[in-house]
C-alpha positions in Angstrom: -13.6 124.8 -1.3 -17.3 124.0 -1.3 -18.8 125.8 1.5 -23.0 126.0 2.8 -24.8 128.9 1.4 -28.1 128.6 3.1 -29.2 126.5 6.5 -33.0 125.9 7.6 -34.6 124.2 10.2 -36.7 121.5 9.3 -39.4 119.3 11.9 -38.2 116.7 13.8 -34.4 117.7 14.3 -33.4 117.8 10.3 -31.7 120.7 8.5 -31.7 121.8 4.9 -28.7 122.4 3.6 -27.4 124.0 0.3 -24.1 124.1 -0.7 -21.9 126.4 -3.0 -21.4 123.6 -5.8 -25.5 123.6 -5.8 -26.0 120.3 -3.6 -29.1 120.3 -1.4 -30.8 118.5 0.9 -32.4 117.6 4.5 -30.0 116.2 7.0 -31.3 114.0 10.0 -29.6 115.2 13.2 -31.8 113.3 15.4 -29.2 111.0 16.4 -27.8 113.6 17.9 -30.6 115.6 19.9 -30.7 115.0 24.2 -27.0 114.3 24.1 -24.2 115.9 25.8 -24.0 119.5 24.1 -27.1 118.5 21.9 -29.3 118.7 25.1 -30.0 122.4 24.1 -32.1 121.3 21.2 -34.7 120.3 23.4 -35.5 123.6 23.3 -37.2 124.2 19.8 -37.0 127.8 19.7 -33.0 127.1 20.3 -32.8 124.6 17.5 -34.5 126.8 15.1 -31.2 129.6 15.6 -29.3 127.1 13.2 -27.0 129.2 10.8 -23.7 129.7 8.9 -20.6 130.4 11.2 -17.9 131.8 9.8 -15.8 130.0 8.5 -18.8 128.1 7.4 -19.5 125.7 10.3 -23.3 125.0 11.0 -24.2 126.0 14.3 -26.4 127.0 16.9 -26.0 129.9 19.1 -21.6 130.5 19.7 -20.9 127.3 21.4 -22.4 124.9 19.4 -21.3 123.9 15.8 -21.1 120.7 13.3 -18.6 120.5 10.4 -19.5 121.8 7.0 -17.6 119.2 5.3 -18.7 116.3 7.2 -22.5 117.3 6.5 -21.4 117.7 2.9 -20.4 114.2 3.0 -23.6 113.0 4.4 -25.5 114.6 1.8 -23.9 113.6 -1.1 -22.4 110.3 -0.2 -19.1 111.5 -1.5 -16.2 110.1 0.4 -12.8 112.4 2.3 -10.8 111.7 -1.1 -13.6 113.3 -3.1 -14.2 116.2 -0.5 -10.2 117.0 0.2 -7.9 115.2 -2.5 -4.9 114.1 -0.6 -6.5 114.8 2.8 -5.2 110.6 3.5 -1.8 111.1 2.8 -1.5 114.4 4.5 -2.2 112.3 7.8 -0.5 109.6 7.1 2.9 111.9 6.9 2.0 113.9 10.2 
């Protein structure tokens, strides 16, 4: 599985992100920032905690977290089939 290997903040609610397979890049999470559980980043000094979770989530502090794989998604553009072969099928049989 291709996990993150290094997280850093970046101005203007954006994180850096590198993955194991060597994919890099800033992610905008602005979108997110003054809403619901994403209030906390308000606080700069709170947003800047961003790191690695095990098993790999991104997160802030031990309550918040975003999904590794989603994140990889955004910064490669690579679709769920790409990321998890047969991830479809597995929920269309549940």
């Amino acid at each position: 599985m291709i996990r993150p290997t290094e997280v850093e903040p970046r101005n203007g609610y954006r994180i850096w992100l590198r993955y194991s397979d060597g994919s890099a890049g800033e992610i905008d999470l602005s979108h997110l920032a003054g809403r619901g559980v994403f209030e906390a980043w308000k606080n700069r000094a709170f947003f800047e905690t961003v790191h690695i979770a095990p098993p790999g989530a991104i997160a802030w502090g031990e309550d918040l977290e975003l999904c590794p794989d989603a994140l990889y998604m955004q910064l490669t553009g690579k679709s769920v089939e790409e990321v998890m072969p047969g991830a479809r099928s597995l929920l269309a049989d549940a």
